[in-house]
N, CA, C and O atoms as a GROMACS GRO file, in nm:
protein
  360
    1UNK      N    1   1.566  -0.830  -0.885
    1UNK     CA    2   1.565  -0.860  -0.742
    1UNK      C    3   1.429  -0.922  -0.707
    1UNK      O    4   1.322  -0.870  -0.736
    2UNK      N    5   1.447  -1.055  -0.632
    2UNK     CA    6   1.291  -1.103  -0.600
    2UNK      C    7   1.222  -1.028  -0.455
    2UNK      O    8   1.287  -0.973  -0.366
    3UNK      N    9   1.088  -1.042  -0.462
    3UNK     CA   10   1.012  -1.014  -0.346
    3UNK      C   11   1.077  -1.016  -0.214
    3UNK      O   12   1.088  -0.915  -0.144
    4UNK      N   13   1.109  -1.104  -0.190
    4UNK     CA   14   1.155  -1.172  -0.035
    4UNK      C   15   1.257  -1.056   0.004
    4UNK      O   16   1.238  -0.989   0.105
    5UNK      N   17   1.375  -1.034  -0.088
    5UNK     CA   18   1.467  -0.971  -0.086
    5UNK      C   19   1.444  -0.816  -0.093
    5UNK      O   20   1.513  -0.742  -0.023
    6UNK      N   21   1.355  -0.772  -0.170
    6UNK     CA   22   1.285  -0.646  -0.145
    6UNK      C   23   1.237  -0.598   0.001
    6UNK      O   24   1.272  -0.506   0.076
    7UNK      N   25   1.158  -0.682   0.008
    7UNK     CA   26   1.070  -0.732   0.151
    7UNK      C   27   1.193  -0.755   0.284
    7UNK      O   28   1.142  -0.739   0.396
    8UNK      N   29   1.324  -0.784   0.285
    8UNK     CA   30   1.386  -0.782   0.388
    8UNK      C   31   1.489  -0.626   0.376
    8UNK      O   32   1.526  -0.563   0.475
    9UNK      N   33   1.516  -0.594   0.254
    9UNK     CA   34   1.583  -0.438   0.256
    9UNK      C   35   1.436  -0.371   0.341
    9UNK      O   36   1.462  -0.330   0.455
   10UNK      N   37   1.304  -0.360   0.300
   10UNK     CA   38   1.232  -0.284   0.347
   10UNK      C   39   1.221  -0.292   0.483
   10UNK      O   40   1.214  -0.187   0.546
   11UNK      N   41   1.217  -0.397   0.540
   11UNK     CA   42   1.217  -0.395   0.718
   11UNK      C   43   1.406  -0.330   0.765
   11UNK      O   44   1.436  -0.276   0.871
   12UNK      N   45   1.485  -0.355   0.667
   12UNK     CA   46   1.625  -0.296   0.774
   12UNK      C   47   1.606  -0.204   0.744
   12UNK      O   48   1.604  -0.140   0.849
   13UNK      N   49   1.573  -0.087   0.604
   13UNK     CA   50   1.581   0.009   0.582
   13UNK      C   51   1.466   0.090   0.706
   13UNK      O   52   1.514   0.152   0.800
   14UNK      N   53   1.398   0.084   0.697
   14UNK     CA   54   1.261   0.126   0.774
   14UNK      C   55   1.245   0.122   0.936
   14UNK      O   56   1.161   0.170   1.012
   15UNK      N   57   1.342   0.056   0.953
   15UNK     CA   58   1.398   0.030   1.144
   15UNK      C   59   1.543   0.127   1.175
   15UNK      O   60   1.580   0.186   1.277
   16UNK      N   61   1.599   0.116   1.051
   16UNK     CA   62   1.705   0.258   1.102
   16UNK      C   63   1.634   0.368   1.055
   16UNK      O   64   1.721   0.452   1.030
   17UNK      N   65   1.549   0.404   1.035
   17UNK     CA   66   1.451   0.515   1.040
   17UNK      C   67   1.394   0.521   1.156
   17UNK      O   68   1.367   0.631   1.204
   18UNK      N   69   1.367   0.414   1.215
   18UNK     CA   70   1.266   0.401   1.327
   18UNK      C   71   1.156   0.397   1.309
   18UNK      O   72   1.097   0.425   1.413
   19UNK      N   73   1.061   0.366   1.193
   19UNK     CA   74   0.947   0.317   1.173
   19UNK      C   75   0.943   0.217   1.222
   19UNK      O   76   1.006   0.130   1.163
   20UNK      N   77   0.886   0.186   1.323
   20UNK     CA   78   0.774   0.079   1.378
   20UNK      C   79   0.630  -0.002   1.336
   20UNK      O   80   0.581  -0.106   1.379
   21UNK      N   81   0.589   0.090   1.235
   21UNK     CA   82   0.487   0.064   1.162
   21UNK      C   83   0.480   0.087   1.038
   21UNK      O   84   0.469   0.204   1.000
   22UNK      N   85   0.486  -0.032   0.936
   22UNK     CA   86   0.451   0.021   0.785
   22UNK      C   87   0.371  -0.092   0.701
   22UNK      O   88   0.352  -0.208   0.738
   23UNK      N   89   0.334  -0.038   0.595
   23UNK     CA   90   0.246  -0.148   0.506
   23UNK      C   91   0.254  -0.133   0.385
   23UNK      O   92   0.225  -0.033   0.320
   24UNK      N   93   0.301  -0.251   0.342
   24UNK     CA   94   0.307  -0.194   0.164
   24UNK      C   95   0.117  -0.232   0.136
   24UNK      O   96   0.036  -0.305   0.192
   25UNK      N   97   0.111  -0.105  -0.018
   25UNK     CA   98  -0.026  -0.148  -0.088
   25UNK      C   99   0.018  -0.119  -0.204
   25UNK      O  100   0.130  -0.073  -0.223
   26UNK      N  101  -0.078  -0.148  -0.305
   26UNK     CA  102  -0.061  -0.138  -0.442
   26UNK      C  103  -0.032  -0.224  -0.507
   26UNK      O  104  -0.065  -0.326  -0.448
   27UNK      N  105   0.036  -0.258  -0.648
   27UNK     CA  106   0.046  -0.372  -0.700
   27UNK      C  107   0.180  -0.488  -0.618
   27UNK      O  108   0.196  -0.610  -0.618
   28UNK      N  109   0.224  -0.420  -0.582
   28UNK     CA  110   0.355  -0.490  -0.503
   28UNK      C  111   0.278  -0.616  -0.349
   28UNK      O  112   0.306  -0.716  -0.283
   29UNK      N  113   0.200  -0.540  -0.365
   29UNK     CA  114   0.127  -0.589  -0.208
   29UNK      C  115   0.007  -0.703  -0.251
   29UNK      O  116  -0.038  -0.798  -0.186
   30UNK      N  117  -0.022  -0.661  -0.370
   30UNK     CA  118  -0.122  -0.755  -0.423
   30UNK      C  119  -0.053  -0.857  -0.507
   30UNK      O  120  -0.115  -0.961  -0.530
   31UNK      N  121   0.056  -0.844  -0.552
   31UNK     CA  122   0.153  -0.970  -0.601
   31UNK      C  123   0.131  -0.979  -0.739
   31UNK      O  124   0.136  -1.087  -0.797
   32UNK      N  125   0.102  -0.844  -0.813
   32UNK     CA  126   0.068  -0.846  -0.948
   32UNK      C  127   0.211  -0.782  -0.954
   32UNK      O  128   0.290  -0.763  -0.862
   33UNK      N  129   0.228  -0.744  -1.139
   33UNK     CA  130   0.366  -0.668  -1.172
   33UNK      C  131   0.386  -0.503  -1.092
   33UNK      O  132   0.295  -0.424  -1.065
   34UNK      N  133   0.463  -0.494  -1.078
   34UNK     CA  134   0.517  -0.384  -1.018
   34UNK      C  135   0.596  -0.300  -1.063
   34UNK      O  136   0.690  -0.339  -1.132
   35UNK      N  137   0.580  -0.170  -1.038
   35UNK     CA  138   0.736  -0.122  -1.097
   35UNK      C  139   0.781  -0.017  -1.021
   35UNK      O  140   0.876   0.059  -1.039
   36UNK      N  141   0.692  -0.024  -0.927
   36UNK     CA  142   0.737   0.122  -0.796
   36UNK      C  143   0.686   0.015  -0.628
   36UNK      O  144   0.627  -0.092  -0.615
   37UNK      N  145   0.744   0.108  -0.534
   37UNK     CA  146   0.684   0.018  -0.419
   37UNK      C  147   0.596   0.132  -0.356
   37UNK      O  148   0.628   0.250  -0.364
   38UNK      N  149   0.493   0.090  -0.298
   38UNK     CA  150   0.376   0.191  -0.244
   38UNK      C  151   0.401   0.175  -0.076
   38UNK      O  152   0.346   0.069  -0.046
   39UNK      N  153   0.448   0.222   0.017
   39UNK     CA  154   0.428   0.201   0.149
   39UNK      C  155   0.343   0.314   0.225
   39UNK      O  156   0.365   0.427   0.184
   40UNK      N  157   0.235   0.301   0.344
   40UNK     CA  158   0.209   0.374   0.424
   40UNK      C  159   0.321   0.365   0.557
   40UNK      O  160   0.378   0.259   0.583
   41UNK      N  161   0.341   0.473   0.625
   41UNK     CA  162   0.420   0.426   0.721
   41UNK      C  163   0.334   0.519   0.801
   41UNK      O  164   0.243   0.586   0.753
   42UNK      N  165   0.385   0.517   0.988
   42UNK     CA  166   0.370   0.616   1.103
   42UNK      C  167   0.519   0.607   1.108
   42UNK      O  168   0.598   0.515   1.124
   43UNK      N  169   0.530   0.739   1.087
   43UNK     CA  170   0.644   0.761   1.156
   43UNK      C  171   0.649   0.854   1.310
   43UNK      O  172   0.551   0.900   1.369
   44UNK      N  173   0.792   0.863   1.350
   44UNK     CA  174   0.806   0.953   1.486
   44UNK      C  175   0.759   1.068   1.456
   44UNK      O  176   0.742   1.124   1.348
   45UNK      N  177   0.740   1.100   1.570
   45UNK     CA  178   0.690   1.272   1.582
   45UNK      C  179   0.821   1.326   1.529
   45UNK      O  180   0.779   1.405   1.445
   46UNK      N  181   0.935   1.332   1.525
   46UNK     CA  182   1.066   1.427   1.480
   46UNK      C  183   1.036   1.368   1.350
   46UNK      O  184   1.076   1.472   1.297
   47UNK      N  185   1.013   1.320   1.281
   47UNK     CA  186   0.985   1.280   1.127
   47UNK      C  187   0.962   1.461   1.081
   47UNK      O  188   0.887   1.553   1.112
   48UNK      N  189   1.074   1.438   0.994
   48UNK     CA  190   1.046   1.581   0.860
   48UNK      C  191   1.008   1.495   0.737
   48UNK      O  192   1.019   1.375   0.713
   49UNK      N  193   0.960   1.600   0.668
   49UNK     CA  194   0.960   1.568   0.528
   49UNK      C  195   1.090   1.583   0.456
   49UNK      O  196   1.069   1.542   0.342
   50UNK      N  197   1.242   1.629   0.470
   50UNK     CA  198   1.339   1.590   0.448
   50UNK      C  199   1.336   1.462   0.450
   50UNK      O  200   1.355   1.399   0.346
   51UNK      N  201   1.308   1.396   0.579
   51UNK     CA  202   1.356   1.254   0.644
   51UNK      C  203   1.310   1.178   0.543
   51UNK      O  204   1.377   1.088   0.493
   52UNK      N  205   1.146   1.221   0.492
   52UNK     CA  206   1.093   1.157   0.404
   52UNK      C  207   1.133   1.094   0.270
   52UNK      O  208   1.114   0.990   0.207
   53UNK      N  209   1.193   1.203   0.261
   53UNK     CA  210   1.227   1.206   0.111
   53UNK      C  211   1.355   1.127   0.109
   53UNK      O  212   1.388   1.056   0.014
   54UNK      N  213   1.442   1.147   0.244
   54UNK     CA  214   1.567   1.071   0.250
   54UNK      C  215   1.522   0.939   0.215
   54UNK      O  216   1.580   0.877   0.126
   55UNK      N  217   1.412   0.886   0.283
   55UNK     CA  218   1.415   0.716   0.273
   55UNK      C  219   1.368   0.633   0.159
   55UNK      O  220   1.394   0.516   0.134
   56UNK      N  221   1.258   0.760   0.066
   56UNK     CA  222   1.198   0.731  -0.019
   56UNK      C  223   1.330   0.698  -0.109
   56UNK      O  224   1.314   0.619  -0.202
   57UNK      N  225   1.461   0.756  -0.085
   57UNK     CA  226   1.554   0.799  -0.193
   57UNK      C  227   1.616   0.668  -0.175
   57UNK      O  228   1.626   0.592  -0.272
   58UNK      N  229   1.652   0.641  -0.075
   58UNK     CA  230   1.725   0.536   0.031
   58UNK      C  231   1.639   0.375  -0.004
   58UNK      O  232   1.712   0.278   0.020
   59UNK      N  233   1.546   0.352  -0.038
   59UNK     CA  234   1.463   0.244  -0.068
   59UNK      C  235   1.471   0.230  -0.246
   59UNK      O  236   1.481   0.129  -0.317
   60UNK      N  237   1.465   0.343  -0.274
   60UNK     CA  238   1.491   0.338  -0.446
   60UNK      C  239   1.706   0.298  -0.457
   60UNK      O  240   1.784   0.262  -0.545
   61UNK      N  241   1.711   0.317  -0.384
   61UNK     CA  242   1.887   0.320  -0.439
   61UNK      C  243   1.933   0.176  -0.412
   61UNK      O  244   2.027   0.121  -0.469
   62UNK      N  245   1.832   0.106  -0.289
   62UNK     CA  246   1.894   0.007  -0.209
   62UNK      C  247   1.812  -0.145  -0.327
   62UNK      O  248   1.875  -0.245  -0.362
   63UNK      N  249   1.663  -0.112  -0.363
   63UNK     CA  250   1.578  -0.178  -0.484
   63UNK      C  251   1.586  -0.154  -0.576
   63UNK      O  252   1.572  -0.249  -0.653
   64UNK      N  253   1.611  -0.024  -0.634
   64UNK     CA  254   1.606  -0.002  -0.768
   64UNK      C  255   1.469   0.036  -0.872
   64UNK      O  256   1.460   0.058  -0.993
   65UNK      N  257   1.346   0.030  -0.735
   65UNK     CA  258   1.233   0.102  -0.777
   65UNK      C  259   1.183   0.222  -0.690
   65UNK      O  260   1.204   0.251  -0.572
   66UNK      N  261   1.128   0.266  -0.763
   66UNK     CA  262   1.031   0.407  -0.709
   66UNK      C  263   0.968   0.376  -0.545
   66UNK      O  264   0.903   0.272  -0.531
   67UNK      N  265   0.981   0.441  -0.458
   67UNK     CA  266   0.971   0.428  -0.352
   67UNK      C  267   0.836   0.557  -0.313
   67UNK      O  268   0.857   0.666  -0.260
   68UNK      N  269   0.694   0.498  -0.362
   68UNK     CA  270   0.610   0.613  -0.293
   68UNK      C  271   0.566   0.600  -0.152
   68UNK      O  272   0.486   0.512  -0.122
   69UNK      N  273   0.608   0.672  -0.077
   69UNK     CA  274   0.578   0.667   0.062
   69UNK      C  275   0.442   0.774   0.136
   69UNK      O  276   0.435   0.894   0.108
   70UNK      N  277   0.362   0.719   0.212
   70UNK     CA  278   0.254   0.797   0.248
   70UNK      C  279   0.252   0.797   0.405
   70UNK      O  280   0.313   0.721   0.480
   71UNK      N  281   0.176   0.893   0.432
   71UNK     CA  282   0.150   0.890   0.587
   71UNK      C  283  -0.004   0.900   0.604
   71UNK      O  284  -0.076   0.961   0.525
   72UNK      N  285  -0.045   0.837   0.710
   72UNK     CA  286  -0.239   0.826   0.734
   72UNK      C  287  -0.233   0.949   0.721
   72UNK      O  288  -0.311   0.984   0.632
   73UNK      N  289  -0.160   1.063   0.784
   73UNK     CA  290  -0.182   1.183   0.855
   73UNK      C  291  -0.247   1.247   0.676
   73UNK      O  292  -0.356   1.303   0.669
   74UNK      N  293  -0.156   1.225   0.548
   74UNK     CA  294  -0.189   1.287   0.410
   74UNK      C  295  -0.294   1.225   0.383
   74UNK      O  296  -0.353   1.288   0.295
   75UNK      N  297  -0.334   1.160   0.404
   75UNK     CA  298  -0.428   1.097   0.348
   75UNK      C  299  -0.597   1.156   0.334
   75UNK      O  300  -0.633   1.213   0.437
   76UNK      N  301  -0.700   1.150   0.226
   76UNK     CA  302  -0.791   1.137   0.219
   76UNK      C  303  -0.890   1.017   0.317
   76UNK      O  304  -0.849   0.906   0.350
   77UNK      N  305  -1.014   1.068   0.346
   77UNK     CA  306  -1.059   0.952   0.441
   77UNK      C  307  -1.065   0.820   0.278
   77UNK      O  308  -1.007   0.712   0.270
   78UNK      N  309  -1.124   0.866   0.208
   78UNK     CA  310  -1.178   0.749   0.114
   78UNK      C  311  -0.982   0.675   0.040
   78UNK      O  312  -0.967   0.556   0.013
   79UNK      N  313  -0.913   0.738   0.031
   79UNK     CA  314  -0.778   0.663   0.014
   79UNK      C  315  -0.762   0.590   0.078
   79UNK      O  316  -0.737   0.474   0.045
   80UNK      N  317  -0.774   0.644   0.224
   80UNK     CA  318  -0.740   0.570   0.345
   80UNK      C  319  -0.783   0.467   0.338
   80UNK      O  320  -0.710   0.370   0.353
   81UNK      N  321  -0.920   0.453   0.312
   81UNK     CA  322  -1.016   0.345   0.322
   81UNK      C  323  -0.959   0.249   0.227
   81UNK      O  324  -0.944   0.138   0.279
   82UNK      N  325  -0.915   0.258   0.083
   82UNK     CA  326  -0.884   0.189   0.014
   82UNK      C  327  -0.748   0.098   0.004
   82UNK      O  328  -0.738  -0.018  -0.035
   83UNK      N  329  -0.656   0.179   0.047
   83UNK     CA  330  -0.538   0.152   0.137
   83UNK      C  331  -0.559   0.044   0.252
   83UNK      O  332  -0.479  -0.049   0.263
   84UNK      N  333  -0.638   0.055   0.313
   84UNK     CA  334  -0.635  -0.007   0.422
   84UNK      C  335  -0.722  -0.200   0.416
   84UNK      O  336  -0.722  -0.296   0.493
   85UNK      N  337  -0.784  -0.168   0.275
   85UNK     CA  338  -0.876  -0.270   0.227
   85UNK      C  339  -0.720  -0.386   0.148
   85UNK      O  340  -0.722  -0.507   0.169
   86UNK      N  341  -0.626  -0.334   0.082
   86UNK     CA  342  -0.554  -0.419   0.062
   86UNK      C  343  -0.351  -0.412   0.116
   86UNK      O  344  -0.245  -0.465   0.081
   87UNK      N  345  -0.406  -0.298   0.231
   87UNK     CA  346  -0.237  -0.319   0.293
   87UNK      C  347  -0.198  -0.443   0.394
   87UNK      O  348  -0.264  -0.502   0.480
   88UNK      N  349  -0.071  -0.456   0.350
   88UNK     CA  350  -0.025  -0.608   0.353
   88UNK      C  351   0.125  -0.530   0.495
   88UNK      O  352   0.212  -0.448   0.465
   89UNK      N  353   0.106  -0.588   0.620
   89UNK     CA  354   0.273  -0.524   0.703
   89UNK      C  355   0.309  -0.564   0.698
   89UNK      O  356   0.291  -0.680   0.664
   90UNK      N  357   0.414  -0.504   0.732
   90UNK     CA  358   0.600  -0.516   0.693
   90UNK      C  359   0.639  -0.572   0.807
   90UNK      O  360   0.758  -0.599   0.826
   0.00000   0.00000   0.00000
């Protein structure tokens, strides 16, 4: 499956969630080989970590790769920082 097509499952998948905000990072975002997708998202305040795991599951079934999903809220300040030096939005 190419980029583009990855890249448009990730915006429908991620809007019937109701994420409003997300960013891929990692090798996917930097346009090197890949073999998982890295996203930060904000999600809603009703966001569970069920929900989480639903979409992470829901992005791997719909691509066919590993779907690691993060929230600022988990985050380390210095991740954050690094994350934020090469995240690319959705």
């Amino acid at each position: 499956m190419d980029k583009p097509k990855i890249i448009q499952i990730l915006k429908k998948t991620l809007a019937a969630y109701s994420i409003k905000k997300a960013q891929l990072f990692g090798s996917f975002a930097r346009g090197t080989k890949f073999n998982d997708i890295d996203l930060i998202i904000e999600p809603p305040k009703e966001f569970s970590l069920l929900t989480l795991s639903s979409l992470a599951n829901e992005i791997e079934r719909l691509t066919g790769f590993k779907a690691d999903i993060v929230t600022p809220r988990g985050l380390s300040p210095h991740l954050k920082e690094r994350i934020e030096k090469e995240a690319v939005a959705l």
